[in-house]
C-alpha positions as CSV (number, residue, x, y, z in Angstrom):
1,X,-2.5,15.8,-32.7
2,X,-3.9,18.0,-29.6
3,X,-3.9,15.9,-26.5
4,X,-6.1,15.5,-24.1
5,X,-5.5,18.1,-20.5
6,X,-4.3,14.5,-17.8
7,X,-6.9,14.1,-15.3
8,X,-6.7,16.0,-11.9
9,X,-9.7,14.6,-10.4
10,X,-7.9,11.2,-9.7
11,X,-4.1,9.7,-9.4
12,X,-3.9,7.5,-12.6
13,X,-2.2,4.0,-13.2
14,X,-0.8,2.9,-15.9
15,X,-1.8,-0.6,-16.4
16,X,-0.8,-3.1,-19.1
17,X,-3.4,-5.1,-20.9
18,X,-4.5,-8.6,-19.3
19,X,-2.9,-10.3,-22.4
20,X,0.3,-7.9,-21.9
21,X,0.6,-8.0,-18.4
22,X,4.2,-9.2,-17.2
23,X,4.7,-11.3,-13.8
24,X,8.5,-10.8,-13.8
25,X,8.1,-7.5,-13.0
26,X,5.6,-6.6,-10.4
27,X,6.7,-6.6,-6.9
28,X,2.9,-8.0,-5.1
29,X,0.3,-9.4,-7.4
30,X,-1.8,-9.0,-10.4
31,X,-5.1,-6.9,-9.7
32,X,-7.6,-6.8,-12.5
33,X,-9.1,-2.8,-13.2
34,X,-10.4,-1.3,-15.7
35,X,-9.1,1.4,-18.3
36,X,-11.2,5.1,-17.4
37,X,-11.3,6.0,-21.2
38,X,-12.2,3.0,-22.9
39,X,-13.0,0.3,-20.5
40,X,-10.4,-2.3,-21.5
41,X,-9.8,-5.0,-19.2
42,X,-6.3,-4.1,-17.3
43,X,-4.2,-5.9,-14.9
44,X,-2.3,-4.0,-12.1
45,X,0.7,-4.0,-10.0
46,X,-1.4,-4.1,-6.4
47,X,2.2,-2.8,-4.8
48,X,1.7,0.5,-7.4
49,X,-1.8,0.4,-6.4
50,X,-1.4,0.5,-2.7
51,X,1.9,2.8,-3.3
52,X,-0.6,5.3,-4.9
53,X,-3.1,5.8,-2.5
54,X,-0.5,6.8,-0.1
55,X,1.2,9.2,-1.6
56,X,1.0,13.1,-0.5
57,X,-0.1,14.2,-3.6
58,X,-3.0,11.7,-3.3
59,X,-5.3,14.0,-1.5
60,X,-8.0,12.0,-1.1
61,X,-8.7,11.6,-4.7
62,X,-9.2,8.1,-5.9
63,X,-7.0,6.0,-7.9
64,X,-7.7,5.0,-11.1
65,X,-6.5,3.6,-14.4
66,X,-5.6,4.1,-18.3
67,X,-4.3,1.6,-20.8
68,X,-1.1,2.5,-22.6
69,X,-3.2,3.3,-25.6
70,X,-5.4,6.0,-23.7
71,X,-2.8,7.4,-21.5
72,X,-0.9,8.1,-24.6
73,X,-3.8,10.8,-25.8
74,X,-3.4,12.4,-22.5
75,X,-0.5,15.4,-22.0
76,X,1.8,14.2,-20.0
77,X,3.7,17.6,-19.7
78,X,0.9,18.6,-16.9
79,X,2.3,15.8,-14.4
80,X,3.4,16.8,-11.3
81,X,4.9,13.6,-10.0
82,X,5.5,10.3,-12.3
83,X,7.3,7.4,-11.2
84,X,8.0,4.4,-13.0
85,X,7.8,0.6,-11.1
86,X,8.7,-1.2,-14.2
87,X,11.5,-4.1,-13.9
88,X,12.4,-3.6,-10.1
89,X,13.6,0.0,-11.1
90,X,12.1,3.2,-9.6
91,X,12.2,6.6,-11.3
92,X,10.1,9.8,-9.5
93,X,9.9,12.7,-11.8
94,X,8.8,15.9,-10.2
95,X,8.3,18.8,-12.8
């Protein structure tokens, strides 16, 4: 399978489905978005949210979204940064 070059015109979230989206683990409240590829209907973290848009490598670009399913198709391998919010736990990868 050839995947898709990851998008360098935006910083991208992760967001889980609105039927898959878990309360336990989100540290500020559920914000509804929408996926860039296929327009599902996504829930969001709005701590990641807010997190994103101030991060350096922000730039002014605007923050938007993928479900799993999408971001999957994408090569991950041309991430810069990547951090993971999941479960209280925070994990930056810089490559």
């Amino acid at each position: 399978m050839t995947l898709v070059p990851w998008p360098v015109d935006a910083v991208m979230i992760v967001a889980s489905l609105e039927g898959e989206f878990r309360h336990d683990q989100i540290r500020g409240f559920p914000v509804a978005c929408r996926c860039r590829k296929c327009e599902a209907n996504l829930l969001a973290d709005s701590w990641t949210i807010a997190r994103a848009e101030n991060l350096p490598e922000t730039r002014g670009r605007p923050v938007l979204f993928f479900c799993i399913k999408c971001a999957a198709l994408h090569d991950l391998s041309m991430l810069n940064v990547m951090e993971d919010h999941r479960g209280g736990q925070f994990i930056r990868i810089k490559r």
